[in-house]
N, C-alpha and C positions, 0 to 999 in steps of 0.2 A: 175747959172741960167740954167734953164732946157728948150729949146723951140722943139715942136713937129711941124713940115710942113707935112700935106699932100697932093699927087700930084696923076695924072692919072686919075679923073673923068675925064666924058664926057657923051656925047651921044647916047647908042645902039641901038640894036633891040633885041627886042625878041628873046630869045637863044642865044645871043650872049654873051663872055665871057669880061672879062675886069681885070687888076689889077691895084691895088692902092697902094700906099707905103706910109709911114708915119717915113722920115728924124728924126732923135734925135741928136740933136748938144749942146756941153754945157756940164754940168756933165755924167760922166757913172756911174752908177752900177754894183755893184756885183748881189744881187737880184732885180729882177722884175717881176711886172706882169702887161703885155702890153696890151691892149684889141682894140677892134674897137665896137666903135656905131655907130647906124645913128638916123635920126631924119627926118620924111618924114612931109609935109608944114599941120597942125591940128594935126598932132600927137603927141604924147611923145614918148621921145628919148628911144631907145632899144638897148639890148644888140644885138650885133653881134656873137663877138666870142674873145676869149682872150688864153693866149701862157703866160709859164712867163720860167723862168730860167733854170728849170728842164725841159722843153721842153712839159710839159704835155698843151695839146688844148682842147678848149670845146667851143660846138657850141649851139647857139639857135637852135631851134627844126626846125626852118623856114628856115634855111640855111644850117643845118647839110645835106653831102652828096654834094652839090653844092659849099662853100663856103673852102677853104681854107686859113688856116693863118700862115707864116711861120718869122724866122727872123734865116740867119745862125749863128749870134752871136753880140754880144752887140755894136759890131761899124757898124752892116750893115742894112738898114733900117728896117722896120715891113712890110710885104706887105699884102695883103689881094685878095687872087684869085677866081674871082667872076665866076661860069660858070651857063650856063641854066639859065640866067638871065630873073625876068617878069618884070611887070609894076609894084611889087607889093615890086619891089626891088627897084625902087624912091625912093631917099633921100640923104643929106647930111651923109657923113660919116665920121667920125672924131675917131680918135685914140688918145688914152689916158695909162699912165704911172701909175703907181704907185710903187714906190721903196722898196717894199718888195712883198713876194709871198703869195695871198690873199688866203683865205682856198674857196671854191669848192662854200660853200654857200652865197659867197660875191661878188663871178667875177662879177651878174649883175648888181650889184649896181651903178650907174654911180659918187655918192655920195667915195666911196671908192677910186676912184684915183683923184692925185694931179694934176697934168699934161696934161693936152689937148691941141690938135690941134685946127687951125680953120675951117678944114671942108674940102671936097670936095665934090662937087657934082655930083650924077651919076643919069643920066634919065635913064630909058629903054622905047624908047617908042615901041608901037603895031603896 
């Protein structure tokens, strides 16, 4: 059994930074490809950004330059380093697995991985 915790929401301001981690306990893998969504309250859930084995990262358009995703190796968590935070970055964020390494035109799929967390929440408010 594979379970994902994520921890470190809360509540900013404006330009202020924040990280999240997302714990994996339970089986490891050799390949994966980890990602973070979020899902802000009316909307449909989005890709954030995702990291798989070979170390290669790719970002929505909306968070590329601001967000980074790192993990230094398969026993240590996924984080997600949030900076120049707005209000437009509201939402639950959740990190998700899948055990092999998805090709480029798959990462946003949220359909494509197995394995999800139950969320964190991060406000930013103004």
């Amino acid at each position: 059994q594979v379970l994902l915790a994520e921890s470190g929401g809360g509540l900013v301001q404006t330009g202020d930074s924040l990280t999240v981690s997302c714990a994996l306990s339970g089986r490891a893998f050799m390949y994966y490809t980890m990602a973070w969504f979020r899902q802000a309250p009316g909307k449909e859930r989005e890709f954030v950004g995702s990291i798989s084995t070979t170390g290669a990262t790719y970002y929505a358009d909306s968070v590329k330059g601001r967000f980074t995703i790192s993990r230094d190796n398969a026993n240590k968590p996924l984080y997600l380093q949030m900076n120049k935070l707005n209000a437009e970055d509201t939402a639950t964020y959740y990190c998700a697995l899948e055990p092999k390494i998805l090709p480029s035109s798959l990462l946003r799929l949220g359909v494509q991985y197995g394995y999800w967390g139950q969320g964190t929440q991060v406000t930013v408010s103004s």
